[in-house]
C-alpha positions in Angstrom: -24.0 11.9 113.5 -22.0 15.1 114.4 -19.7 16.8 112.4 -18.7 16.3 108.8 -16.8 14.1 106.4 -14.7 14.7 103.6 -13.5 11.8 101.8 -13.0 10.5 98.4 -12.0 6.8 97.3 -11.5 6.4 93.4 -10.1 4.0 91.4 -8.9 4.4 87.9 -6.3 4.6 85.9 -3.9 7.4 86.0 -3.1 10.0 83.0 0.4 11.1 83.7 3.4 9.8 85.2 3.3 11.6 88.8 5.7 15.2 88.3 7.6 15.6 91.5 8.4 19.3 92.8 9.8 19.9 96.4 8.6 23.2 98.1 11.0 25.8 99.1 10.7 24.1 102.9 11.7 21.0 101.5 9.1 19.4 101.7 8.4 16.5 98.6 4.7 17.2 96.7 3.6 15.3 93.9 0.9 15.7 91.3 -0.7 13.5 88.3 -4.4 12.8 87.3 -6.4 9.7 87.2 -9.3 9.1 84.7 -12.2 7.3 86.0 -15.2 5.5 83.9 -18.9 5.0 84.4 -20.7 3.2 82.2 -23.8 2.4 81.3 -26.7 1.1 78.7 -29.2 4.0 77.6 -33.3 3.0 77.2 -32.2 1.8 73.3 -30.1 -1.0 75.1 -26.8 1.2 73.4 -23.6 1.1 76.2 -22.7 4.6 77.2 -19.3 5.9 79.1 -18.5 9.0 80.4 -15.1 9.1 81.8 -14.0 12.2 84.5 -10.5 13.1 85.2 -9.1 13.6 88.8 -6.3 16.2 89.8 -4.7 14.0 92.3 -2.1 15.8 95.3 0.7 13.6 97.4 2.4 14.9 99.9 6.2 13.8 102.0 7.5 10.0 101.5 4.1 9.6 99.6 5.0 11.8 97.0 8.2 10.0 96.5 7.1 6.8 96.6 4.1 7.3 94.1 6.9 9.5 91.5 9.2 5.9 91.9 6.2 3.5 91.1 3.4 5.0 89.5 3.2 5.0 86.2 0.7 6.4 82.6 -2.0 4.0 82.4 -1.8 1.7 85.5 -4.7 1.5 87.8 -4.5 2.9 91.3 -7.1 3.5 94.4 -6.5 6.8 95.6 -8.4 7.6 99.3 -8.0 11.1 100.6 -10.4 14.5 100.2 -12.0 17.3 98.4 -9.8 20.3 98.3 -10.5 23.8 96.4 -7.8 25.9 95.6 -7.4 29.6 94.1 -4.6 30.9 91.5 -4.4 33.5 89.0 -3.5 32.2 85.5 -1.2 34.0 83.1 -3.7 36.1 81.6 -4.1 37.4 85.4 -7.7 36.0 85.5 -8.9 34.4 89.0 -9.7 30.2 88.6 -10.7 27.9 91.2 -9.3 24.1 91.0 -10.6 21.2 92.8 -7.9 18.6 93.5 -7.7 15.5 95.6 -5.7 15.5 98.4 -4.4 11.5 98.7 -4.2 10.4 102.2 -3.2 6.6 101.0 -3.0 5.3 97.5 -2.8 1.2 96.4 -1.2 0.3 93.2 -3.8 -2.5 91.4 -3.0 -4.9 89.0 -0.2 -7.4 88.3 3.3 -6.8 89.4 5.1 -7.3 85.5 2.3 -4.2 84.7 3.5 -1.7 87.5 1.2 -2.8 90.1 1.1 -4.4 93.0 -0.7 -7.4 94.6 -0.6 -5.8 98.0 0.9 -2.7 99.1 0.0 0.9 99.6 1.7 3.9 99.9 1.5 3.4 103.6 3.9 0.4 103.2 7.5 0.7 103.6 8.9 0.6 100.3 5.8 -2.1 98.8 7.3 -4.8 100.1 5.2 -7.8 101.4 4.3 -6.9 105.0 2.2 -10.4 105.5 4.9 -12.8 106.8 4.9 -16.3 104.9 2.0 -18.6 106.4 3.9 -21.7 108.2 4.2 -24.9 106.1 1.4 -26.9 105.8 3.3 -29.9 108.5 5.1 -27.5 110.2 4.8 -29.6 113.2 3.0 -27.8 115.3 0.5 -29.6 117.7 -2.4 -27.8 118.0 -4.8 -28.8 120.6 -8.3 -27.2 120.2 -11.7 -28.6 119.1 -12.1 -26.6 115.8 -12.6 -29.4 113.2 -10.8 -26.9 110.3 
């Protein structure tokens, strides 16, 4: 294989409500944090957890759309990539962040809890894009030899 790859799929559930901020270009960008959770049993048979937090970075329509519908606590697959970034804090000292840069994000979970049972950011406004399956006697004759 030639080249490289940078990509990062997580799921969890996010920390803050997405905070929306428009550059001086106009341009939508939106930031919040998901937690994620491994866990595990040590050699005692005791269950262990160790949960990481992500700084997660949308982008354009994406950015809009995740401020409108994501919300504190609801679970969310996040796909994008690994970026680092420099900034000087108030005290003037140099830090380096690592944030995720979110391609495409999927709200999980049950509509009546702020998810959604299909739907990405991809989708225009998360509304169902699979059309309804015909009836079941629709009428239709189909005439092949697939017994199903």
């Amino acid at each position: 294989m030639s080249g490289s790859l940078n990509k990062v799929i997580l799921i969890g559930n996010l920390g803050r409500d997405p905070e929306l901020k428009m550059t001086p270009n106009g341009q939508a960008l939106a930031r919040f944090s998901i937690a994620t959770t491994e866990t595990w049993r040590n050699p005692a048979g005791e269950k262990q957890s160790k949960t990481e937090w992500h700084n997660i970075v949308v982008w354009g329509k994406q950015a809009e759309i995740a401020e409108k519908y994501l919300r504190k606590g609801k679970q969310v697959l996040v796909e994008g990539r690994i970026q680092y970034r420099e900034y000087t804090d108030q005290a003037g000292v140099k830090k380096t962040a690592c944030d995720i840069r979110c391609d495409n994000f999927v709200m999980l979970g049950k509509m009546d809890e702020g998810g959604a049972n299909r739907g990405s950011s991809r989708d225009e406004g998360y509304d169902d894009p699979m059309p309804p399956a015909p009836a079941a006697n629709s009428g239709a004759n189909y005439d092949d030899d697939i017994p199903f």
